[in-house]
OpenMM code with the backbone's topology and positions (N, CA, C; nanometers):
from openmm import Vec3, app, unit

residues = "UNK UNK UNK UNK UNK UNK UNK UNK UNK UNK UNK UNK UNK UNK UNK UNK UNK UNK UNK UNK UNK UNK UNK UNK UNK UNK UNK UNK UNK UNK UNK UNK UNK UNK UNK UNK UNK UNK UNK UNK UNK UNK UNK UNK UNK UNK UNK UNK UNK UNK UNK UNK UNK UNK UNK UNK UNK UNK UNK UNK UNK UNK UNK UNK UNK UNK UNK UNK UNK UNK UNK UNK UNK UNK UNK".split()
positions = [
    Vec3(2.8730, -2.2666, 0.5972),
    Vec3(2.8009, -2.2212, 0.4802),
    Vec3(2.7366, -2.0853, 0.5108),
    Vec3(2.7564, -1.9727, 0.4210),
    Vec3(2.7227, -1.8584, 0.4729),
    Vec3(2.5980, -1.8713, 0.3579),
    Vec3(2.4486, -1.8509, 0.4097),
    Vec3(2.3455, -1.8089, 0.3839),
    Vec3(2.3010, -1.6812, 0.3606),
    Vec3(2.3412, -1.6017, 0.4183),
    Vec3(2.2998, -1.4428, 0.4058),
    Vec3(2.4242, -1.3648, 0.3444),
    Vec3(2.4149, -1.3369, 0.2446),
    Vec3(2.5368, -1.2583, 0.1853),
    Vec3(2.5231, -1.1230, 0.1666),
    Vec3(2.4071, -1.0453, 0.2463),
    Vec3(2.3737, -0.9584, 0.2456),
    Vec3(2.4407, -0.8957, 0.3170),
    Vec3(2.5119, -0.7337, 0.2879),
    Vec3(2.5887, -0.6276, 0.3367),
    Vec3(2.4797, -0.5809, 0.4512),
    Vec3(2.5735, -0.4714, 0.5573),
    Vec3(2.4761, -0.4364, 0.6572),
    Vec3(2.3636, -0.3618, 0.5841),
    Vec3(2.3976, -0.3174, 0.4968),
    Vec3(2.3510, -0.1604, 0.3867),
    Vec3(2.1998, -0.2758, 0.3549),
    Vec3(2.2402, -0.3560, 0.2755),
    Vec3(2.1484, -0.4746, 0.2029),
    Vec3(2.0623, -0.4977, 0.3432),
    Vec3(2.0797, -0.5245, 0.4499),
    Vec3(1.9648, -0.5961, 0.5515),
    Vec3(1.9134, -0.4918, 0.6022),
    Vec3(1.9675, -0.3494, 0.6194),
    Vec3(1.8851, -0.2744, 0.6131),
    Vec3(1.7472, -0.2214, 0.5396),
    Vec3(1.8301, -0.2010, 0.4156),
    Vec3(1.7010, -0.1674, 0.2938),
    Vec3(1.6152, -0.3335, 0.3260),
    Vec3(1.6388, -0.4270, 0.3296),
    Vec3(1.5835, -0.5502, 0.2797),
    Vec3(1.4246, -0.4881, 0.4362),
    Vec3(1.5008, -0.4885, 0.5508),
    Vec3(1.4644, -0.4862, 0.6628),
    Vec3(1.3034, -0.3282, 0.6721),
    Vec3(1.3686, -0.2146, 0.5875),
    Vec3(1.3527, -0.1326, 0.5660),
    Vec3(1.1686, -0.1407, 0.5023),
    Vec3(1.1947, -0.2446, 0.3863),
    Vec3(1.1230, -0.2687, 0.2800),
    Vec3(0.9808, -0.3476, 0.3351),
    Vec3(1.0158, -0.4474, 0.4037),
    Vec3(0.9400, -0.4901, 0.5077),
    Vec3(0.8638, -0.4354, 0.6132),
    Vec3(0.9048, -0.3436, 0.6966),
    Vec3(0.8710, -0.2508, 0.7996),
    Vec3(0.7519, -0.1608, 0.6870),
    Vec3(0.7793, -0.1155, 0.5844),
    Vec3(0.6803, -0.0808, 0.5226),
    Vec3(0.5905, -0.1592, 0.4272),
    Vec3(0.6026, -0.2630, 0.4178),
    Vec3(0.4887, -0.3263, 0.3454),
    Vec3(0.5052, -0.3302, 0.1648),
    Vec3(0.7060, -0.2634, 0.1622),
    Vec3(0.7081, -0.2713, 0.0040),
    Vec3(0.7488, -0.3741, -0.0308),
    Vec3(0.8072, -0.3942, -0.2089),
    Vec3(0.8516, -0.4841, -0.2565),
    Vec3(0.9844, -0.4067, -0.3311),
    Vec3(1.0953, -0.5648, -0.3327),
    Vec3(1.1990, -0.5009, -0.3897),
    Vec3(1.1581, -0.3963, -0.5555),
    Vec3(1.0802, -0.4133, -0.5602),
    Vec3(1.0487, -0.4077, -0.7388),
    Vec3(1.0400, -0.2708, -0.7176),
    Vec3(0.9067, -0.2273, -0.6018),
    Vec3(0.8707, -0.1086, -0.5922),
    Vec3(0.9920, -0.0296, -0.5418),
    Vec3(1.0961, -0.0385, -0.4488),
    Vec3(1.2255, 0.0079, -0.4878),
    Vec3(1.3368, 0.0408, -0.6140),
    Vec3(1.3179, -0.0408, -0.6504),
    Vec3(1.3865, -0.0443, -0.8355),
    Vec3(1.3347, 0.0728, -0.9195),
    Vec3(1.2047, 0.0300, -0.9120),
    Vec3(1.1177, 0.1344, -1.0017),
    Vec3(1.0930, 0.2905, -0.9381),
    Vec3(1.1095, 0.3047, -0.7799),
    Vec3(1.1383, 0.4456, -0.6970),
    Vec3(1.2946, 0.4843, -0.7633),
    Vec3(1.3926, 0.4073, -0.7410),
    Vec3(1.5226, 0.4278, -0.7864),
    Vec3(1.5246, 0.4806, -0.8747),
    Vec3(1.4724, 0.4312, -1.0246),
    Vec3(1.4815, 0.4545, -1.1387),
    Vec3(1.3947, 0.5587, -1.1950),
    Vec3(1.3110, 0.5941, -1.1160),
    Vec3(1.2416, 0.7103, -1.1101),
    Vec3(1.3022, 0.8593, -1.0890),
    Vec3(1.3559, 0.8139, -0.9272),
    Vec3(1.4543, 0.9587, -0.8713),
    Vec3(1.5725, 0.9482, -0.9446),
    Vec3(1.6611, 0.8659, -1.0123),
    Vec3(1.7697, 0.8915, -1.0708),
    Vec3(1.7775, 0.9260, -1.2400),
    Vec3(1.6754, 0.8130, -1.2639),
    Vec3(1.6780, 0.8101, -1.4662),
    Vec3(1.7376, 0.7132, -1.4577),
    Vec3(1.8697, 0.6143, -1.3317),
    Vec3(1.9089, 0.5372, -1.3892),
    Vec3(1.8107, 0.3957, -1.3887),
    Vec3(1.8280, 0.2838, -1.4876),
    Vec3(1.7905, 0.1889, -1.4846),
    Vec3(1.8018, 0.0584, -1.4104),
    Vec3(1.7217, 0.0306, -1.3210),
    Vec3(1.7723, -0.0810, -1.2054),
    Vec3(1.6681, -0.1955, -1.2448),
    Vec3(1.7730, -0.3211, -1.2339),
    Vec3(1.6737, -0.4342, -1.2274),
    Vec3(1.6939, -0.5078, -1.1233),
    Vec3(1.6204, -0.6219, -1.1321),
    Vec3(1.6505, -0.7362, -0.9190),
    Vec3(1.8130, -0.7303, -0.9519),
    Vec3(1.8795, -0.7813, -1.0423),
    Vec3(2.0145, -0.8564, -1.0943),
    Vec3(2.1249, -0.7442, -1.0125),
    Vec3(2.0902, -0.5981, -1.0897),
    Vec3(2.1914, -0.5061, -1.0586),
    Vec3(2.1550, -0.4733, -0.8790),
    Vec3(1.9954, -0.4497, -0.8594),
    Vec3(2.0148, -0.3976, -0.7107),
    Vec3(2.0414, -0.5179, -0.6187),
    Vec3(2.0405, -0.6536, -0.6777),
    Vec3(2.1179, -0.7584, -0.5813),
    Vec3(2.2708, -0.7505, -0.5974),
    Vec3(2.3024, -0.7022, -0.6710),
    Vec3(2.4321, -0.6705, -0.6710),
    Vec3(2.4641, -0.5690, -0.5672),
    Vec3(2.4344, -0.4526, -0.5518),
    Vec3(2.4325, -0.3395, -0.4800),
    Vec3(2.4188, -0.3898, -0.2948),
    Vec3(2.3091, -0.4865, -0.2967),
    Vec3(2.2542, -0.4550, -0.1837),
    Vec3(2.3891, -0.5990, -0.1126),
    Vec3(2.4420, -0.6658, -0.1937),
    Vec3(2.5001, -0.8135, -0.1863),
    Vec3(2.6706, -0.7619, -0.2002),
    Vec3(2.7095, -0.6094, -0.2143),
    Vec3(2.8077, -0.5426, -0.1960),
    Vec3(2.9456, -0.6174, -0.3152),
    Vec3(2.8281, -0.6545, -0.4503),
    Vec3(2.8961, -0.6912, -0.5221),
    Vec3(2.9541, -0.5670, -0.6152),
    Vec3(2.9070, -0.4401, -0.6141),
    Vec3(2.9090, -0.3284, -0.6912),
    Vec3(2.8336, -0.2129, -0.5870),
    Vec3(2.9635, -0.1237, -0.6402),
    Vec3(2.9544, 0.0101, -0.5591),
    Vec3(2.8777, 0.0538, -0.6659),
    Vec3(2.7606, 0.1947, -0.5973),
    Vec3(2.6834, 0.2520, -0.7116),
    Vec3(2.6943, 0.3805, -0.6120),
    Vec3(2.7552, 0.4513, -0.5952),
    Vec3(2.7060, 0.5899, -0.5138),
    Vec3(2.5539, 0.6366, -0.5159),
    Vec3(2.5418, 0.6940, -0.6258),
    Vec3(2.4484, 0.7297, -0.6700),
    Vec3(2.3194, 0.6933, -0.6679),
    Vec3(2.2990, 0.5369, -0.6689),
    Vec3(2.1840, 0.4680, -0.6718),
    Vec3(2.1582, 0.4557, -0.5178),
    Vec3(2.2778, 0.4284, -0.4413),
    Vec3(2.2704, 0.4110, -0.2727),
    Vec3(2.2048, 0.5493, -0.2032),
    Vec3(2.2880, 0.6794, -0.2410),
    Vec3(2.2137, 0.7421, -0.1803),
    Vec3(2.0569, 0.7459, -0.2278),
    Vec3(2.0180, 0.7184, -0.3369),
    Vec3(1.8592, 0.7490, -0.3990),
    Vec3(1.7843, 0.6598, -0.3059),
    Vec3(1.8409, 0.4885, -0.2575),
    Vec3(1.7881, 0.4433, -0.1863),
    Vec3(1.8028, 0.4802, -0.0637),
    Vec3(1.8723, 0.5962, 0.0207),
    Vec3(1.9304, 0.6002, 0.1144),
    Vec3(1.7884, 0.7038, 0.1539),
    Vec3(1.7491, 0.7947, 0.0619),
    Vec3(1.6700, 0.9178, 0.0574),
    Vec3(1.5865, 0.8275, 0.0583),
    Vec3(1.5062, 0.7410, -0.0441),
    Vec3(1.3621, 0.7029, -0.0329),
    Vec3(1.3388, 0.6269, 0.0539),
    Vec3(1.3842, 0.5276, 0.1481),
    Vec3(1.4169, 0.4977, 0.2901),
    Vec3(1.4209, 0.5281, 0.3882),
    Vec3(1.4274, 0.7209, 0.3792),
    Vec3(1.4753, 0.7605, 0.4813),
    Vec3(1.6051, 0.6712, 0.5934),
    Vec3(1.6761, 0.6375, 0.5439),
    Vec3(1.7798, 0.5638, 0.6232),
    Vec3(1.9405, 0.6023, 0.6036),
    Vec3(1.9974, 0.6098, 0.7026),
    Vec3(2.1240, 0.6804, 0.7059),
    Vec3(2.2258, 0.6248, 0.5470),
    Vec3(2.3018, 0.7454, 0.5538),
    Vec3(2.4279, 0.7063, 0.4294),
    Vec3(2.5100, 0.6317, 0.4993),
    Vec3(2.5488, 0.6241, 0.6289),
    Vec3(2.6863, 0.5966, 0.6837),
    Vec3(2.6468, 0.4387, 0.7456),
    Vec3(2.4664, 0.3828, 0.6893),
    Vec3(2.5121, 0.2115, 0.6950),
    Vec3(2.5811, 0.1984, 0.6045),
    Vec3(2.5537, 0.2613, 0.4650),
    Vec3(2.5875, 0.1932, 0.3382),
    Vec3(2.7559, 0.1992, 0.3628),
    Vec3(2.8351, 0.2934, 0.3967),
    Vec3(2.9367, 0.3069, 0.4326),
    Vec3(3.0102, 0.2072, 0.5190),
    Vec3(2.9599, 0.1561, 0.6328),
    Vec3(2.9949, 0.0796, 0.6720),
    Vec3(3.0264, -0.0826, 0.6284),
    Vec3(2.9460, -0.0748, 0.5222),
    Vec3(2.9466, -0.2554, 0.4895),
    Vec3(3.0201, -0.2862, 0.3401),
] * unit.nanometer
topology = app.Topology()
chain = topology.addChain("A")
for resn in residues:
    res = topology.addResidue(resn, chain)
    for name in ("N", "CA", "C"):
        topology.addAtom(name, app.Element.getBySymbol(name[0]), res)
């Protein structure tokens, strides 16, 4: 039974989010800030769960993270 369906990209940010004391929400709402686009839990569990490619939204989280492009790449 696989429990964690989280991409490397996903346990990063998840990992990321923690180390600083945020919440997924406060990510969503940074996202949707730096892009205009609209993110909710549904779509960025999608993203982070490598159910949907988003370029665009990855690097925005990639920048407000400070965390490399080439996890998201990898997973």
């Amino acid at each position: 039974m696989n429990f964690c369906k989280f991409t490397e990209f996903g346990l990063c940010v998840k990992t990321e989010l923690l180390k600083r004391g945020k919440t997924q929400k406060w990510l969503e709402e940074s996202v949707t800030q730096k892009t205009g686009l609209s993110i909710d839990n549904g779509y960025m569990y999608k993203i982070l769960t490598g159910q949907r490619k988003a370029p665009k939204i990855v690097s925005a989280i990639c920048e407000i993270l400070n965390i490399s492009e080439s996890v998201s790449e990898s997973s």
